[in-house]
NUMIFI-717838 format. One record per residue (C-alpha): residue number from 1; residue in three letters; x, y, z. Coordinates in Angstrom, 1 decimal. Layout:
! NUMIFI-717838
{atom NUM,ALA,{X,Y,Z}}
...
//
This chain:
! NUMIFI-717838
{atom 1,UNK,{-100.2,33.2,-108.7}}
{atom 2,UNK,{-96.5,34.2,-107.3}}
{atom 3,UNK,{-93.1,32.7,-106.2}}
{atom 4,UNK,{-95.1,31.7,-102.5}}
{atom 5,UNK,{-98.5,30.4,-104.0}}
{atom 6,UNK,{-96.1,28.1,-106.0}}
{atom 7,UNK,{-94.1,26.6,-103.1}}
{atom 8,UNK,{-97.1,26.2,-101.6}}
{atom 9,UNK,{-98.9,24.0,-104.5}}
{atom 10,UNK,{-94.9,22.4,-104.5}}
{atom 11,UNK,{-94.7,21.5,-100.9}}
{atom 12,UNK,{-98.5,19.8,-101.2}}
{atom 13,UNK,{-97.9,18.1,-104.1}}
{atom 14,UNK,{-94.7,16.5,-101.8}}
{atom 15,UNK,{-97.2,15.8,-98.9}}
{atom 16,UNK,{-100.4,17.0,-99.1}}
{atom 17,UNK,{-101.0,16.3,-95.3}}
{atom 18,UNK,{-98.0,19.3,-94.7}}
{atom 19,UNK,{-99.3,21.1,-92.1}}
{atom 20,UNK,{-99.8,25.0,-92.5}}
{atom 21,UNK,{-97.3,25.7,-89.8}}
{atom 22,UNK,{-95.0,23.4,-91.2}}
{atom 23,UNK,{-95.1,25.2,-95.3}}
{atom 24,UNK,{-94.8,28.6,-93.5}}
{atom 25,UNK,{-91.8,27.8,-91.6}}
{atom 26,UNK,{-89.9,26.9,-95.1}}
{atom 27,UNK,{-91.4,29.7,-96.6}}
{atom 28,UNK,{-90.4,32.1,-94.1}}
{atom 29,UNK,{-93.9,33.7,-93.7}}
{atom 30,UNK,{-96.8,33.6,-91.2}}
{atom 31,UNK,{-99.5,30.4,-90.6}}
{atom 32,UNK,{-102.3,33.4,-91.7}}
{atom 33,UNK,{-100.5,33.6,-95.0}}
{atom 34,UNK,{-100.6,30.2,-96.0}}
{atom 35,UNK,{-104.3,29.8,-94.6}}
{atom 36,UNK,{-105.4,32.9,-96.4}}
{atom 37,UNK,{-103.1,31.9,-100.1}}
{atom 38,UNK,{-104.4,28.0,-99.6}}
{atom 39,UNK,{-108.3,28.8,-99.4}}
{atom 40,UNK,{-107.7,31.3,-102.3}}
{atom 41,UNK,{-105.9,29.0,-104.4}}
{atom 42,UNK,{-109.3,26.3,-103.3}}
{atom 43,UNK,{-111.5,29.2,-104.2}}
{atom 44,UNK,{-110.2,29.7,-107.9}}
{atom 45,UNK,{-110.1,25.7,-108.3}}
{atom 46,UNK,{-106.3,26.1,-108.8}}
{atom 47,UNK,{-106.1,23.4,-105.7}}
{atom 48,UNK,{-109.0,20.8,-106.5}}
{atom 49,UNK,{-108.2,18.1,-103.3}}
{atom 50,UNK,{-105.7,17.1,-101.6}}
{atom 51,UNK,{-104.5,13.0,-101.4}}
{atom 52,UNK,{-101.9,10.8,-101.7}}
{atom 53,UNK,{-100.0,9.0,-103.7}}
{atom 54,UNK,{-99.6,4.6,-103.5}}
{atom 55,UNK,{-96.6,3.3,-104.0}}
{atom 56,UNK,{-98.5,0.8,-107.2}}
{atom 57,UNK,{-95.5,-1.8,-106.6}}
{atom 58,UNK,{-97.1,-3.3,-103.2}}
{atom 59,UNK,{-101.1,-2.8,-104.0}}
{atom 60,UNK,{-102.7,-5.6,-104.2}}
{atom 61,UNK,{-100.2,-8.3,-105.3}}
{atom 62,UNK,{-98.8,-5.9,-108.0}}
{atom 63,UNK,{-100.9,-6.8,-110.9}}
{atom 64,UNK,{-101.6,-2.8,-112.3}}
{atom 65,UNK,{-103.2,-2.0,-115.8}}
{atom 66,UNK,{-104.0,1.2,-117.9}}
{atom 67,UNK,{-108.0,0.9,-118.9}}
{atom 68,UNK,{-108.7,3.3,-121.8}}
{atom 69,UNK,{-112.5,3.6,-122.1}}
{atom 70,UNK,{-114.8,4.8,-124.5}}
{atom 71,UNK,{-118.7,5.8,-123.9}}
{atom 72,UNK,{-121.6,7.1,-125.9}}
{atom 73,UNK,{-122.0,10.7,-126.5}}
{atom 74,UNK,{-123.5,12.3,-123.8}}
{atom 75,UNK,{-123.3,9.7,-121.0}}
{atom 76,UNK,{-120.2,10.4,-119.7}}
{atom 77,UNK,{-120.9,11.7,-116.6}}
{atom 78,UNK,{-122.8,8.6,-116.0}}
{atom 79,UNK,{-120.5,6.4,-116.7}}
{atom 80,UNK,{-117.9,8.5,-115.0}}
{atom 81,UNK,{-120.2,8.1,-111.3}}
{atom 82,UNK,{-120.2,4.2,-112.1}}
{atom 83,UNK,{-116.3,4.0,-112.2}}
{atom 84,UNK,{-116.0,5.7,-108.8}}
{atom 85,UNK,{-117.9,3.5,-107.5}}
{atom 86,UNK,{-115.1,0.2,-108.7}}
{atom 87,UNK,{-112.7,-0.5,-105.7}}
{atom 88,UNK,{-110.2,-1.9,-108.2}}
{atom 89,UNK,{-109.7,1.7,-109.6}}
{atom 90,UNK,{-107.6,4.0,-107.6}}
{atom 91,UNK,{-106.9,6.7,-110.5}}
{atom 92,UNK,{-109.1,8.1,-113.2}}
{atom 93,UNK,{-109.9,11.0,-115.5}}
{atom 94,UNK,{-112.0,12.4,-118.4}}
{atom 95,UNK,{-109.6,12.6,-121.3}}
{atom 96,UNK,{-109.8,14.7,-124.4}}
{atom 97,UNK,{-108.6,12.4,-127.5}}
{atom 98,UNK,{-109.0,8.7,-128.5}}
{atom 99,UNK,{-110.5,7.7,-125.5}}
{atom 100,UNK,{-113.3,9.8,-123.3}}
{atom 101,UNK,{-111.7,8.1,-119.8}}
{atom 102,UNK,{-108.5,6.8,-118.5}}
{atom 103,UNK,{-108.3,4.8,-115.3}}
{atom 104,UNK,{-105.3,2.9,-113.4}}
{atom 105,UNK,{-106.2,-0.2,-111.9}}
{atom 106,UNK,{-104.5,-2.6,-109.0}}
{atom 107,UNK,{-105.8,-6.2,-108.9}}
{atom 108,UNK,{-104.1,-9.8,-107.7}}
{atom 109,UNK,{-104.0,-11.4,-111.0}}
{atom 110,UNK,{-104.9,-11.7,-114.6}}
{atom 111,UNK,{-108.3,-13.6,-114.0}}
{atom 112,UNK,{-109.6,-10.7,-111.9}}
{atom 113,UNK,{-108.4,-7.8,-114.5}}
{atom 114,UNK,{-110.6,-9.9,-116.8}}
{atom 115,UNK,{-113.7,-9.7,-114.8}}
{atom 116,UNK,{-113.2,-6.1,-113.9}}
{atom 117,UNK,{-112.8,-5.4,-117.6}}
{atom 118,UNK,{-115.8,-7.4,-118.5}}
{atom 119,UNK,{-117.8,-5.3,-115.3}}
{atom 120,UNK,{-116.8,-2.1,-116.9}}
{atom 121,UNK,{-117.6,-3.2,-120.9}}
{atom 122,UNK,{-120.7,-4.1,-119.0}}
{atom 123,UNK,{-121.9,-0.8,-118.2}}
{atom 124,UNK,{-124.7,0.0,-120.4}}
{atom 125,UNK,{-123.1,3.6,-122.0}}
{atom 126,UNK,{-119.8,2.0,-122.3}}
{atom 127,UNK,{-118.4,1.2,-125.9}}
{atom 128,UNK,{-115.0,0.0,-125.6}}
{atom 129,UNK,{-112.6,-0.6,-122.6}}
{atom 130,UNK,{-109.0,-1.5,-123.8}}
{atom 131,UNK,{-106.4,-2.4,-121.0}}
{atom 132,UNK,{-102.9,-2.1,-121.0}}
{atom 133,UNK,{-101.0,-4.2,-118.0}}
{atom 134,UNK,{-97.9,-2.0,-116.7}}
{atom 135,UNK,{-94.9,-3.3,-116.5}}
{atom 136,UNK,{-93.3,-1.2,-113.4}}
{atom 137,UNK,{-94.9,1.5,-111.5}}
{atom 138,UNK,{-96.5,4.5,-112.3}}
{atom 139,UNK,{-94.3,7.3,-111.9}}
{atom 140,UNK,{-95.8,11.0,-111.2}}
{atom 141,UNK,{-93.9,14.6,-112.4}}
{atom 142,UNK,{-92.0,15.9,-109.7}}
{atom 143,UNK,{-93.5,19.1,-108.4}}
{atom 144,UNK,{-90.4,21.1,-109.0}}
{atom 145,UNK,{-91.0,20.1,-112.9}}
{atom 146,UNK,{-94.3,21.9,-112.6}}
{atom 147,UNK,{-94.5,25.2,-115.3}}
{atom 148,UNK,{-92.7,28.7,-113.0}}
{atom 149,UNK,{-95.3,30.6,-114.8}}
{atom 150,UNK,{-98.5,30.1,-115.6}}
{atom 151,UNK,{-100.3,32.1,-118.1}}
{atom 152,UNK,{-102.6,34.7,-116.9}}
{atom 153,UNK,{-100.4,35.5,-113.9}}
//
């Protein structure tokens, strides 16, 4: 990866519905080049998806909560199909650590995070599923805070 594949990820990350013509006009280079650098950077699964990011203070009445979950050996990709499938969950991971998942929730009040905790603890492969309610939004590293280099370049 170099300077341009960079600004590219950068400029995404800002807006991931950027348009091609739009990135290769700041970067001072053709629409070819950022078509041919983006499905590169898609092909070595340095760019996964692109989406967007919610601003968590006006989802659904504001109520937010960290879930930390942990499953029985060897189900987790299970477990990790049944979460996807949970409206009330608009960001999750596999995690390496205390916990084997970590998802952010939105719900309406405290009622409802207590069903959709007791849904999840119901899940046959699930162990534990500790929730942490957030106190203000969820704030994302800038793009420009991403690492310049990245080993193997």
């Amino acid at each position: 990866m170099d300077r341009i594949d960079r600004h590219i990820i950068e400029l995404l990350s800002q807006d991931a519905r950027a348009s091609f013509s739009g990135i290769a006009n700041r970067l001072g280079v053709s629409v070819d080049t950022i078509s041919k650098r983006y499905a590169k950077l898609k092909k070595l699964k340095v760019i996964k998806s692109t989406t967007i990011f919610i601003d968590t203070n006006k989802v659904d009445g504001g109520l937010m909560a960290c879930l930390n979950i942990n499953v029985t050996t060897g189900h987790a990709s299970e477990v990790e199909s049944k979460l996807r499938t949970i409206d009330e969950i608009f960001l999750q991971g596999k995690t390496f650590g205390a916990y084997d998942f970590f998802a952010v929730v939105a719900t309406t009040n405290l009622q409802k995070l207590d069903e959709l905790r007791d849904r999840i603890s119901s899940i046959y492969q699930v162990k534990t599923c500790d929730v942490s309610i957030l106190t203000s939004g969820l704030s994302f590293i800038a793009a420009n805070q991403l690492p310049k280099e990245i080993p193997g370049d």
